[in-house]
N, CA and C atoms of all chains as a GROMACS GRO file, in nm:
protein
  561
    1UNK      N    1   9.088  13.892   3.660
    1UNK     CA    2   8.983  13.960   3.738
    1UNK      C    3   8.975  13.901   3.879
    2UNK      N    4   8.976  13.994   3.985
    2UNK     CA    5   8.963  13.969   4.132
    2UNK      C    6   8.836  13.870   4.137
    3UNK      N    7   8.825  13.797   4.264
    3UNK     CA    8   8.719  13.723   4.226
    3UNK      C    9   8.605  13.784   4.369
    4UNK      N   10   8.503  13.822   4.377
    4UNK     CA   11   8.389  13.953   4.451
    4UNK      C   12   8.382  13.887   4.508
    5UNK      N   13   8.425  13.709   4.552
    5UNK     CA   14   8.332  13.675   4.694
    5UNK      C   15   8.515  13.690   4.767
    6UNK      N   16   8.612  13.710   4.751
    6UNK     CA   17   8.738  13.727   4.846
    6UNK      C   18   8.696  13.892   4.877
    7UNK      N   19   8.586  13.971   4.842
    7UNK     CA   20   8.545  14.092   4.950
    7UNK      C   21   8.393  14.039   5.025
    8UNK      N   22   8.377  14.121   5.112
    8UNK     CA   23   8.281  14.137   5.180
    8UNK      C   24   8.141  14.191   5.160
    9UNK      N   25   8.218  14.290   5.100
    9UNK     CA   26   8.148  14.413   4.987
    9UNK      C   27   8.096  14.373   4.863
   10UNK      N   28   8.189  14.293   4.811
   10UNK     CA   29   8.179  14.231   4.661
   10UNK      C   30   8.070  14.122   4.700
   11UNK      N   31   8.065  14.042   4.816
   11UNK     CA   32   7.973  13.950   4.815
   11UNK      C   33   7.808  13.989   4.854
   12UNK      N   34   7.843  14.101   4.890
   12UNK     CA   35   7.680  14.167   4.894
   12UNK      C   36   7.662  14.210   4.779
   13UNK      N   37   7.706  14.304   4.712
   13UNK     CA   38   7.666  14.351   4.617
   13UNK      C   39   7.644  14.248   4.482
   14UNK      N   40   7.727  14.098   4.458
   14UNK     CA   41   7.703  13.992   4.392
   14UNK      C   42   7.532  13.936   4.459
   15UNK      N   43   7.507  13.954   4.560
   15UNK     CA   44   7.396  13.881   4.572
   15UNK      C   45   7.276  13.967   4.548
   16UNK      N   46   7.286  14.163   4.574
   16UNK     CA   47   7.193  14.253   4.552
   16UNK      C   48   7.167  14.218   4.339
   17UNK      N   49   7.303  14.182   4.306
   17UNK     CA   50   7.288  14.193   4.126
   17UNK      C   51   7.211  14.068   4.122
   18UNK      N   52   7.251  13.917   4.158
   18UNK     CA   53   7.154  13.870   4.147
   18UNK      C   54   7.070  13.816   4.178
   19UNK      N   55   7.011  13.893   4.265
   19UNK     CA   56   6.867  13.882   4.316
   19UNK      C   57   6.775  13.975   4.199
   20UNK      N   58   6.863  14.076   4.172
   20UNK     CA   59   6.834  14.167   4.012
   20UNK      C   60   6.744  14.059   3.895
   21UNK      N   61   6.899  13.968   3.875
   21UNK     CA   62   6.895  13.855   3.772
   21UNK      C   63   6.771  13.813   3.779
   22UNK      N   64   6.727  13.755   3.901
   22UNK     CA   65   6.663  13.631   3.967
   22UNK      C   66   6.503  13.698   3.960
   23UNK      N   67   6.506  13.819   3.972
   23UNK     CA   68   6.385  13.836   3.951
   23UNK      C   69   6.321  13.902   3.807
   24UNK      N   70   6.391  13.931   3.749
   24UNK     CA   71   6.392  13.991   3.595
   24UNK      C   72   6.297  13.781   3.528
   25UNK      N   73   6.441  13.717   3.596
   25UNK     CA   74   6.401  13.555   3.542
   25UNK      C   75   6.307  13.532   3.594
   26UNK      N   76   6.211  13.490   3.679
   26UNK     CA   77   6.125  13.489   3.716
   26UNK      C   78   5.967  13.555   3.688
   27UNK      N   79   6.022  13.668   3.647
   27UNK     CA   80   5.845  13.761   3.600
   27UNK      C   81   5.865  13.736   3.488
   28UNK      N   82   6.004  13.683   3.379
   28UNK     CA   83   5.903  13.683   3.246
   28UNK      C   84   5.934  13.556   3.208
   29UNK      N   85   5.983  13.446   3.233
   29UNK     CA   86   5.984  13.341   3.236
   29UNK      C   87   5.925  13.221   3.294
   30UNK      N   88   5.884  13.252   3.443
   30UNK     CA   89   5.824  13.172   3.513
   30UNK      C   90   5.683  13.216   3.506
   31UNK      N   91   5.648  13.321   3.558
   31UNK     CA   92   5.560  13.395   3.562
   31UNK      C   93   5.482  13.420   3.482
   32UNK      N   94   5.534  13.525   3.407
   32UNK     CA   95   5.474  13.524   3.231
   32UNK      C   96   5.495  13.450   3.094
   33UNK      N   97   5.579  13.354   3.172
   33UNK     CA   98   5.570  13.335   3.007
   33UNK      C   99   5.478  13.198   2.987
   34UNK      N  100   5.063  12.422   6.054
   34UNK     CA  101   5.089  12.516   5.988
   34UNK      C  102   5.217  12.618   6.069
   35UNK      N  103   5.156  12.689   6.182
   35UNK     CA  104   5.187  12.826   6.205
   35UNK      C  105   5.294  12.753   6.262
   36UNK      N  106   5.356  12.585   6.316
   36UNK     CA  107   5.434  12.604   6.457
   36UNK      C  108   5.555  12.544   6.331
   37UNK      N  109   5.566  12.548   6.175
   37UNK     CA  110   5.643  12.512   6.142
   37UNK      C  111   5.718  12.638   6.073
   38UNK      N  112   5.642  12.742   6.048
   38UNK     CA  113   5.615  12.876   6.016
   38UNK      C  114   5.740  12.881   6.148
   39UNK      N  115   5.739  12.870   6.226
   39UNK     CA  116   5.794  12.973   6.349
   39UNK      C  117   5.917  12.868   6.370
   40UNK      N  118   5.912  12.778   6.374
   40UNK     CA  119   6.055  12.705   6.330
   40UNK      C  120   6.118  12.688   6.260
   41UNK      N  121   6.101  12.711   6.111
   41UNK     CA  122   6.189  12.736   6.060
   41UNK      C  123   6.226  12.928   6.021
   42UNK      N  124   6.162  12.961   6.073
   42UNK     CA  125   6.191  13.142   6.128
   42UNK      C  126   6.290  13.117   6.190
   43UNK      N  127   6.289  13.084   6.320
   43UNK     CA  128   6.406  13.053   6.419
   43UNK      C  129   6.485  13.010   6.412
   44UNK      N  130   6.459  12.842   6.328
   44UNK     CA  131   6.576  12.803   6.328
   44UNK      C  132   6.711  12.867   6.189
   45UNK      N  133   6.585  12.910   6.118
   45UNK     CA  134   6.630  12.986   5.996
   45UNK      C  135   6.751  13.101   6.069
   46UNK      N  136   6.740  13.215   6.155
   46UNK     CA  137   6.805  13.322   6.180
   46UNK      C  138   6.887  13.198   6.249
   47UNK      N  139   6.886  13.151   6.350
   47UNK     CA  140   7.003  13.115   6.376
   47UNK      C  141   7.104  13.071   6.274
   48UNK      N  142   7.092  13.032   6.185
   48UNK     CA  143   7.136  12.960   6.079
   48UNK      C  144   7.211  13.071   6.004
   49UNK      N  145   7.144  13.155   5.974
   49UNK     CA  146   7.189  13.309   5.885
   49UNK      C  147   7.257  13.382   5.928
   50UNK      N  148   7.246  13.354   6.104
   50UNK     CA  149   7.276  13.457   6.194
   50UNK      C  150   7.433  13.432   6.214
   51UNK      N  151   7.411  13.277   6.188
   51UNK     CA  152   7.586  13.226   6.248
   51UNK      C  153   7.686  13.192   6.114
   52UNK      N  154   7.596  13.259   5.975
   52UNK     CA  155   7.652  13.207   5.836
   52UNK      C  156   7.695  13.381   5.827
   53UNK      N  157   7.638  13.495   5.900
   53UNK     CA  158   7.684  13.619   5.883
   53UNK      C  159   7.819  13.639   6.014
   54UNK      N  160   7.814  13.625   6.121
   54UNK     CA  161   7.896  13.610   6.191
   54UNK      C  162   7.998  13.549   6.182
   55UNK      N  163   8.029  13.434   6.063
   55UNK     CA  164   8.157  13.361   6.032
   55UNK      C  165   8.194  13.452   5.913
   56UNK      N  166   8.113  13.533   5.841
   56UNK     CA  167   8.179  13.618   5.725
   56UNK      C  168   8.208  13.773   5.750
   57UNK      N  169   8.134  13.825   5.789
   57UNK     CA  170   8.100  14.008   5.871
   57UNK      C  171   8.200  13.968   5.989
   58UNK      N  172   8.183  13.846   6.128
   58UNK     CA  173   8.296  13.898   6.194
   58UNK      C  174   8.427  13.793   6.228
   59UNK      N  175   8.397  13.708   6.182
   59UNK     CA  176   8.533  13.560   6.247
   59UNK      C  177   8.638  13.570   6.147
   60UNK      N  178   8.606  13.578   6.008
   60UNK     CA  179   8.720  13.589   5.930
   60UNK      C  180   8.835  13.667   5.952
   61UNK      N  181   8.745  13.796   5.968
   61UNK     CA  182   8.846  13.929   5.959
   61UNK      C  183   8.910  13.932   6.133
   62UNK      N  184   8.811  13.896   6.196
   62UNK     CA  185   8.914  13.848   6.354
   62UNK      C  186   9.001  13.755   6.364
   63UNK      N  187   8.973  13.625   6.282
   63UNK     CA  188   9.097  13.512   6.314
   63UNK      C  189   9.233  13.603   6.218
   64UNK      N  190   9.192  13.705   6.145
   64UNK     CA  191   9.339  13.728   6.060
   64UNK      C  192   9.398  13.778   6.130
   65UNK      N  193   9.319  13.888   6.219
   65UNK     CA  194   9.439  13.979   6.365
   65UNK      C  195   9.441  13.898   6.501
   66UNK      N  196   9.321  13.836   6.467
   66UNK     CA  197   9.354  13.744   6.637
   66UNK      C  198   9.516  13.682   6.548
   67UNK      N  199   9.510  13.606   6.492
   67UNK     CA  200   9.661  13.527   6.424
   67UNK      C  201   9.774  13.582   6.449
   68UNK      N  202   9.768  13.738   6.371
   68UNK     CA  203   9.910  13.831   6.420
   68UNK      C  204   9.933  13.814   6.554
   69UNK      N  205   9.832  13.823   6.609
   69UNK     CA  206   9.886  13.825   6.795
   69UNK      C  207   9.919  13.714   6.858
   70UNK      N  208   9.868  13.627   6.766
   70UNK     CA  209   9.875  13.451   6.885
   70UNK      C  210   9.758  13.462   6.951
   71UNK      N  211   9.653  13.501   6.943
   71UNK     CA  212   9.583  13.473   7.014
   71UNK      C  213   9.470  13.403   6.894
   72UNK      N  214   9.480  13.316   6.802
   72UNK     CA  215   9.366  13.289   6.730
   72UNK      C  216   9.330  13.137   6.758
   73UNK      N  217   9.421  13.045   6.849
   73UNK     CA  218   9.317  12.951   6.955
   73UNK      C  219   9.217  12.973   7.026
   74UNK      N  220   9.210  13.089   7.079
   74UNK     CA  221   9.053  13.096   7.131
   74UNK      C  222   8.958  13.077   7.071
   75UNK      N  223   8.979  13.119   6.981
   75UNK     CA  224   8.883  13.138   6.816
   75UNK      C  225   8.858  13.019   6.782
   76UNK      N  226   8.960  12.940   6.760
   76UNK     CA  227   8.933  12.805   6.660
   76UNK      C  228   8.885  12.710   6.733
   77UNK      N  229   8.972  12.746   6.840
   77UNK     CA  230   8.928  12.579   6.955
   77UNK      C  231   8.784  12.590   7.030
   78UNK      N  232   8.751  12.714   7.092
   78UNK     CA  233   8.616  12.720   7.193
   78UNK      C  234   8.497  12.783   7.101
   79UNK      N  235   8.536  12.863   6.984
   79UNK     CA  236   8.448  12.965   6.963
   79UNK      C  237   8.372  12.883   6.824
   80UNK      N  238   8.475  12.867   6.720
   80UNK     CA  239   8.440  12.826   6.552
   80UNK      C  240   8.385  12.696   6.621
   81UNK      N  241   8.407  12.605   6.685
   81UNK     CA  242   8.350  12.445   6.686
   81UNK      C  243   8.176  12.481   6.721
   82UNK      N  244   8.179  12.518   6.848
   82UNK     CA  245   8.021  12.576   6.891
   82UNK      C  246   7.958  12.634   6.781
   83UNK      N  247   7.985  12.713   6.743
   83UNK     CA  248   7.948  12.746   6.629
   83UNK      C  249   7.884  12.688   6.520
   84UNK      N  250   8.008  12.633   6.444
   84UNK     CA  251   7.974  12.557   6.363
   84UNK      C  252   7.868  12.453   6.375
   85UNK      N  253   7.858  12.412   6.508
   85UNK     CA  254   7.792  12.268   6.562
   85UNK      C  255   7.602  12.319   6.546
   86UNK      N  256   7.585  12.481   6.597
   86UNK     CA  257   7.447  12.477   6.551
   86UNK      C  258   7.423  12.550   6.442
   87UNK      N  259   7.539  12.598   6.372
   87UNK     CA  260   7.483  12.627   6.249
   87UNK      C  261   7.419  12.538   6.131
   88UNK      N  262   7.552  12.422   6.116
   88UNK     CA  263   7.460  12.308   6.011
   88UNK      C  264   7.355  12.259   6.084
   89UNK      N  265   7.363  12.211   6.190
   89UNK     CA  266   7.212  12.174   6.236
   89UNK      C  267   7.091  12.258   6.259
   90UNK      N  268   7.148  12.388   6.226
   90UNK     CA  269   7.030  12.522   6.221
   90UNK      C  270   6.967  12.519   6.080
   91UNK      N  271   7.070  12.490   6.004
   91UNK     CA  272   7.035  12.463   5.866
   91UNK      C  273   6.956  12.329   5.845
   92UNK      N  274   6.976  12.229   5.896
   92UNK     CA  275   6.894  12.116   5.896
   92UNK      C  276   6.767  12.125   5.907
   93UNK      N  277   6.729  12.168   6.043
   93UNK     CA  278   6.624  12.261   6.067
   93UNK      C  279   6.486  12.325   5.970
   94UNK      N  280   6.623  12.444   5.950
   94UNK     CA  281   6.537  12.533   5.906
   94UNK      C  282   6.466  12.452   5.777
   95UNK      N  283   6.582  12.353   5.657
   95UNK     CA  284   6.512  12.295   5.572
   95UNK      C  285   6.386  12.212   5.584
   96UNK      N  286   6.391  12.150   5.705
   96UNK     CA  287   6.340  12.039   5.672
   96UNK      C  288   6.177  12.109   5.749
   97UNK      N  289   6.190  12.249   5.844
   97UNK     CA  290   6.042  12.250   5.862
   97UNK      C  291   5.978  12.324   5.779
   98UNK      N  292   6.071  12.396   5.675
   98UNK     CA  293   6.033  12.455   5.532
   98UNK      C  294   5.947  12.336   5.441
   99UNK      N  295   6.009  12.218   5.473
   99UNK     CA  296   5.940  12.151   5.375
   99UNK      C  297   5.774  12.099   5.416
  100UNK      N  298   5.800  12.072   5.547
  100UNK     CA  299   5.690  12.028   5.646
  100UNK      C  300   5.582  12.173   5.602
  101UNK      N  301   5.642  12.293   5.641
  101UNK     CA  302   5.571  12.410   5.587
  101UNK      C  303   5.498  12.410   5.454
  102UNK      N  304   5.570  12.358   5.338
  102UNK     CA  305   5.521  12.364   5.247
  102UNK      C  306   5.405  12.288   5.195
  103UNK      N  307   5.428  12.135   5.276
  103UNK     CA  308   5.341  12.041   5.243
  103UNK      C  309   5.309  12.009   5.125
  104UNK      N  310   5.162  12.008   5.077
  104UNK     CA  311   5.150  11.933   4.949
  104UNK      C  312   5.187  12.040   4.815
  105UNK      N  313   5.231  12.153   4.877
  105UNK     CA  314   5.262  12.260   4.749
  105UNK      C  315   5.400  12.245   4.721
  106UNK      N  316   5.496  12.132   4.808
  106UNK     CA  317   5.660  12.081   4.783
  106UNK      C  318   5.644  12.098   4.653
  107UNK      N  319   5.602  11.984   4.585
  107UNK     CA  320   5.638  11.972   4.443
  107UNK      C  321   5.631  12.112   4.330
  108UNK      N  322   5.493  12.137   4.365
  108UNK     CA  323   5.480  12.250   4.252
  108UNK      C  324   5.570  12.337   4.286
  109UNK      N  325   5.603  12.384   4.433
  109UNK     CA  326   5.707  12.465   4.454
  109UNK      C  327   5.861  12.454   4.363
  110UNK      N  328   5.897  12.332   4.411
  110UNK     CA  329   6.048  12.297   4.323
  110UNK      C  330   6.039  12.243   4.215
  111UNK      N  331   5.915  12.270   4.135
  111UNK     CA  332   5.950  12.239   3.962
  111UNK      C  333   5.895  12.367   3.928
  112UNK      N  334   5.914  12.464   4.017
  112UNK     CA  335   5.869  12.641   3.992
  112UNK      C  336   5.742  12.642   3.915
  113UNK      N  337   5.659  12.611   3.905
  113UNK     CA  338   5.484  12.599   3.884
  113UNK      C  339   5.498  12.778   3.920
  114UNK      N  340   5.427  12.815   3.830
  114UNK     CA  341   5.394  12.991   3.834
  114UNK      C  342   5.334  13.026   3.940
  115UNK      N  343   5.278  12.966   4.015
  115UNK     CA  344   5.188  12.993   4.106
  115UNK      C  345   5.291  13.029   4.243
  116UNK      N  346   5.384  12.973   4.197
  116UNK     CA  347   5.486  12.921   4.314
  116UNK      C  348   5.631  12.962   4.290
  117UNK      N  349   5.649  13.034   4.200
  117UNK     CA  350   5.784  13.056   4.161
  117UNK      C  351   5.861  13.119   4.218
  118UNK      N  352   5.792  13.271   4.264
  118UNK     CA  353   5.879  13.312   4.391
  118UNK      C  354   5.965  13.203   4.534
  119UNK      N  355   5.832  13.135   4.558
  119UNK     CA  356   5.904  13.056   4.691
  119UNK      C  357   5.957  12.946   4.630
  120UNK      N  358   5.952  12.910   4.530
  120UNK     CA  359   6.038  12.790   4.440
  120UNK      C  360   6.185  12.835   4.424
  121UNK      N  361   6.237  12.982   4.351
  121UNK     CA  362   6.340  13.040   4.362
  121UNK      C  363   6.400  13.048   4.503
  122UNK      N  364   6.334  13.100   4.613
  122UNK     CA  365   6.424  13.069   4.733
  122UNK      C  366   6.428  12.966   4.819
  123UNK      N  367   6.309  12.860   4.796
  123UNK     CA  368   6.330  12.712   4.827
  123UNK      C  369   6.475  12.642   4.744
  124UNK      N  370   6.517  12.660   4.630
  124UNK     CA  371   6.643  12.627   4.595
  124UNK      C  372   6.716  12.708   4.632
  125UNK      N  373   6.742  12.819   4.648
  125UNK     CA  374   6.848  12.833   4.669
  125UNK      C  375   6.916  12.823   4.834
  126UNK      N  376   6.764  12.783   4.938
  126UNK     CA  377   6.831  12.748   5.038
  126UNK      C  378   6.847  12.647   5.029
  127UNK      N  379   6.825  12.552   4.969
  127UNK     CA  380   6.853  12.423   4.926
  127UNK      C  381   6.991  12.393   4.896
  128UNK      N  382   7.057  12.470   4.813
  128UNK     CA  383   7.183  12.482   4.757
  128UNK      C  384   7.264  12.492   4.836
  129UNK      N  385   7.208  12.652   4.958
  129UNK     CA  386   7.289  12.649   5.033
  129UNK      C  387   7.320  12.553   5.178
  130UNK      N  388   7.176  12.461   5.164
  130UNK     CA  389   7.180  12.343   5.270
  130UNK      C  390   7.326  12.253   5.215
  131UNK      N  391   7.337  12.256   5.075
  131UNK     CA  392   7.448  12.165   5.027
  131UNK      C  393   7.562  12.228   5.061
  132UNK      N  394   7.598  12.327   5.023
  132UNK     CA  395   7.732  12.378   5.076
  132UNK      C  396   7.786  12.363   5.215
  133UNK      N  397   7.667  12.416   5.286
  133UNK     CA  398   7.724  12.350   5.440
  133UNK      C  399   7.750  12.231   5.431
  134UNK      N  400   7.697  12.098   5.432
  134UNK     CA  401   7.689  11.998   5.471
  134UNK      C  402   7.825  11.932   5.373
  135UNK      N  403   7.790  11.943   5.213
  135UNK     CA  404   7.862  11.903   5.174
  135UNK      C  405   8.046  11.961   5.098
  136UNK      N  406   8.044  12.080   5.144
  136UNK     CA  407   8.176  12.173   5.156
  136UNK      C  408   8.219  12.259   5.276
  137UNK      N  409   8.124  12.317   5.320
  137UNK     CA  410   8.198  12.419   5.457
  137UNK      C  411   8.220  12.302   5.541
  138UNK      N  412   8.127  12.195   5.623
  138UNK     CA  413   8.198  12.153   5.727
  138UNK      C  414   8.243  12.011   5.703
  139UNK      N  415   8.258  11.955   5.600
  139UNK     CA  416   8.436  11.909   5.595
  139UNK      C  417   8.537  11.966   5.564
  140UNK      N  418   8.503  12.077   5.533
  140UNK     CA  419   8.653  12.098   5.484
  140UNK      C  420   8.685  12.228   5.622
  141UNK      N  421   8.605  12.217   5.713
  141UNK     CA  422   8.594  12.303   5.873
  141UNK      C  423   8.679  12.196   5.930
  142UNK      N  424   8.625  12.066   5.932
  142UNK     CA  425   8.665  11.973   6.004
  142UNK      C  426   8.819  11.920   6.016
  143UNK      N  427   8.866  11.942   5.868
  143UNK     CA  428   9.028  11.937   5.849
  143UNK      C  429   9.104  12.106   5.883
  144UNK      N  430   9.025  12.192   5.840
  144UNK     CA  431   9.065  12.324   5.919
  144UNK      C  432   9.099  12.322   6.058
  145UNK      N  433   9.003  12.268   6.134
  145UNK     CA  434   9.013  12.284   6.307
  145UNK      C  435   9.104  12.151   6.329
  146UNK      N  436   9.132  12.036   6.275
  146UNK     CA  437   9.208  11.926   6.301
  146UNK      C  438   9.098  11.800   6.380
  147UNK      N  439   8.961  11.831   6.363
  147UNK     CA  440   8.857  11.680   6.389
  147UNK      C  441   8.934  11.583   6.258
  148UNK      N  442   8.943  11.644   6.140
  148UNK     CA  443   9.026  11.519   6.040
  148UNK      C  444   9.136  11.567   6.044
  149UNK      N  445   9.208  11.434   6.031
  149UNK     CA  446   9.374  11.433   5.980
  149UNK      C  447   9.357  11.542   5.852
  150UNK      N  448   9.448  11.628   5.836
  150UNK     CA  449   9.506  11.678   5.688
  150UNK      C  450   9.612  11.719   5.718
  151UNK      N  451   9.744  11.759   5.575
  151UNK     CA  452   9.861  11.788   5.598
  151UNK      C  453   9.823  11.939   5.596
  152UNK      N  454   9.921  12.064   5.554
  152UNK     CA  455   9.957  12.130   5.572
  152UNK      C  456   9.872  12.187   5.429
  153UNK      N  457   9.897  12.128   5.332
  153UNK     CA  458   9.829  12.203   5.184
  153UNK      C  459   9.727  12.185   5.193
  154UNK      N  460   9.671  12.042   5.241
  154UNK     CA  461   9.572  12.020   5.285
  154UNK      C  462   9.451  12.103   5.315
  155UNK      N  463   9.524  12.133   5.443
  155UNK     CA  464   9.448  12.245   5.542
  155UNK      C  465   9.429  12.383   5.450
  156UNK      N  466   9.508  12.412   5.361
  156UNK     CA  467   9.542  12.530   5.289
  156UNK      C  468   9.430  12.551   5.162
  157UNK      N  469   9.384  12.420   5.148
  157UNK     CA  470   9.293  12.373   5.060
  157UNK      C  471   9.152  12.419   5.064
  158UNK      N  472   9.173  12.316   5.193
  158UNK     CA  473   9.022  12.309   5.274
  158UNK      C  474   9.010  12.453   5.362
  159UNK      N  475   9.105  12.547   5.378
  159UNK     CA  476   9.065  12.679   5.383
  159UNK      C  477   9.023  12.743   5.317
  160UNK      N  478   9.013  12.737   5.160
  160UNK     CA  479   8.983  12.854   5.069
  160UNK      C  480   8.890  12.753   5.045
  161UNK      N  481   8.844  12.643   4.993
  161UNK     CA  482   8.681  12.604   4.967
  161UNK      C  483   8.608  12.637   5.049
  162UNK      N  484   8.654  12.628   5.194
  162UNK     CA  485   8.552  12.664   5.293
  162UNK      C  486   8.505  12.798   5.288
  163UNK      N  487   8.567  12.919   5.270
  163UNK     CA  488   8.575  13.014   5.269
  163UNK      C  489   8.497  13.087   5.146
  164UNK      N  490   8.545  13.007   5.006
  164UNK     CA  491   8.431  13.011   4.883
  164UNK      C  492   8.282  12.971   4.937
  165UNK      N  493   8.303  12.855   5.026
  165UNK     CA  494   8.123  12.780   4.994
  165UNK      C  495   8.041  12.919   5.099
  166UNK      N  496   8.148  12.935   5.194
  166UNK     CA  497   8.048  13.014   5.322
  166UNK      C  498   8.017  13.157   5.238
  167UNK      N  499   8.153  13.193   5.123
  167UNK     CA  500   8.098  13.372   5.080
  167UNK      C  501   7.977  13.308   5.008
  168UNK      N  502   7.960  13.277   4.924
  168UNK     CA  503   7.902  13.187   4.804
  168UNK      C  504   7.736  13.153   4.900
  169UNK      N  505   7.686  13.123   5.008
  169UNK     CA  506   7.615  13.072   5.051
  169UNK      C  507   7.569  13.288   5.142
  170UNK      N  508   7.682  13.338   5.174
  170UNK     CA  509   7.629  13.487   5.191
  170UNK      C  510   7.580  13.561   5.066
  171UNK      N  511   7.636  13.524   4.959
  171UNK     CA  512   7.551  13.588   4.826
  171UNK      C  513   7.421  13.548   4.803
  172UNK      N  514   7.417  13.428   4.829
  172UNK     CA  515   7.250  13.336   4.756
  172UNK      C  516   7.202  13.375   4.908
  173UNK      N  517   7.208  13.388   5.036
  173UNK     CA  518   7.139  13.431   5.119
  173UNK      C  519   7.051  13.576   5.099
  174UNK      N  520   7.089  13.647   5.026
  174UNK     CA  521   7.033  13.765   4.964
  174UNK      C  522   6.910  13.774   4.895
  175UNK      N  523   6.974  13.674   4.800
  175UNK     CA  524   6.800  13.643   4.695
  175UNK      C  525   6.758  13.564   4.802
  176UNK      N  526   6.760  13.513   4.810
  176UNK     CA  527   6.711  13.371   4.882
  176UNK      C  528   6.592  13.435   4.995
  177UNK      N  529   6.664  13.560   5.109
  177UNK     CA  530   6.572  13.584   5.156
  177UNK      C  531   6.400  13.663   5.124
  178UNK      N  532   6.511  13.775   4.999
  178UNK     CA  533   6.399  13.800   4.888
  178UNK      C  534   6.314  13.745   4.879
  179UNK      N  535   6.308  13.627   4.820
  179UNK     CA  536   6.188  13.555   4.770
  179UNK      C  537   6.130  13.466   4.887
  180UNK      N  538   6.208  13.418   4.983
  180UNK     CA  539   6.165  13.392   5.088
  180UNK      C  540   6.019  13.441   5.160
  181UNK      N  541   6.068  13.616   5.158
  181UNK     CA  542   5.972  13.696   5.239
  181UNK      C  543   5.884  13.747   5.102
  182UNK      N  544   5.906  13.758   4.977
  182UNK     CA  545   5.799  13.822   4.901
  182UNK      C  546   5.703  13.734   4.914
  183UNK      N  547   5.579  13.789   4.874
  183UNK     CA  548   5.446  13.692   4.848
  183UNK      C  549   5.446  13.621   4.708
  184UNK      N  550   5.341  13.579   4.658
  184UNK     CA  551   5.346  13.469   4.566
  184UNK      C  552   5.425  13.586   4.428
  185UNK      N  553   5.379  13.677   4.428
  185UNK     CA  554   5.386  13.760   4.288
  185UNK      C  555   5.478  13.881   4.290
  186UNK      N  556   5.575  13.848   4.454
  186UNK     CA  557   5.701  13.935   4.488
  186UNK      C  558   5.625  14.057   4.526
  187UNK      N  559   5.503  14.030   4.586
  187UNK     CA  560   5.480  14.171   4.699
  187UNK      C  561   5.436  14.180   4.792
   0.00000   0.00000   0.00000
């Protein structure tokens, strides 16, 4: 598998997913739980 | 309060500003500046300046983040609920304070020739550098996220 930070593209869209991650973790773990 | 607020704003974009400009435009220029011979301009006058206020933009920006934070540091970076949003992007500019300091600019420094390295060397310390700086444009993403959300991400 290519690795998303040798694109430009791939490295935005790795940081839009997890900022995804990051906040899913955050509201029910930090937050709520 | 407000004058550390506005320094590390500032010194923050500069910092982001010159961590997007080495990925969005220097990379993909030193590959065609190279074909032509012309990619000394680049390395010798342009990447050093550069580089020189970016980690120290990053210095900066951390350290009046922390001054900013004051006595809420702690609860911030052991993510206390109250604080979790700016706890999440207090590390991860944190992280990315490490990458600069402790991967992009040494291994910049044997890139441009400030250190001795051989040839694999250099070949080395090109692709870590190049990992830590994409790697530090991904976590710049969340990072600003939570940066700018309020306590409860709104």
């Amino acid at each position: 598998m290519k690795n998303p930070l040798d694109s430009l593209w791939g490295t935005v869209i790795a940081g839009f997913v997890l900022t995804a991650v990051l906040v899913v973790f955050a509201n029910n773990f930090l937050i709520g739980g | 309060m407000g004058v550390f607020r506005w320094v590390h704003f500032m010194a923050g974009v500069m910092w982001i500003g010159l961590l997007y400009y080495f990925n969005f435009v220097q990379v993909a220029a030193l590959k065609n500046a190279a074909a032509d011979g012309t990619a000394a301009g680049i390395s010798k006058h342009v990447a050093p300046r550069a580089l020189l206020f970016f980690r120290w933009a990053a210095v900066v920006t951390w350290l009046a983040g922390a001054a900013l934070l004051g006595p809420r540091f702690v609860p911030t970076f052991t993510l206390q609920p109250e604080a979790a949003y700016i706890g999440i992007g207090a590390w991860l500019g944190t992280i990315m304070l490490f990458n600069v300091w402790a991967l992009i600019w040494p291994n910049q420094k044997r890139i441009l020739g400030m250190t001795p390295a051989s040839d694999d060397e250099k070949n080395r310390a090109r692709r870590v550098a190049f990992l830590a700086s994409r790697t530090n444009v991904m976590l710049s993403i969340p990072m600003l996220f939570f940066m700018g959300a309020g306590v409860h991400g709104f």
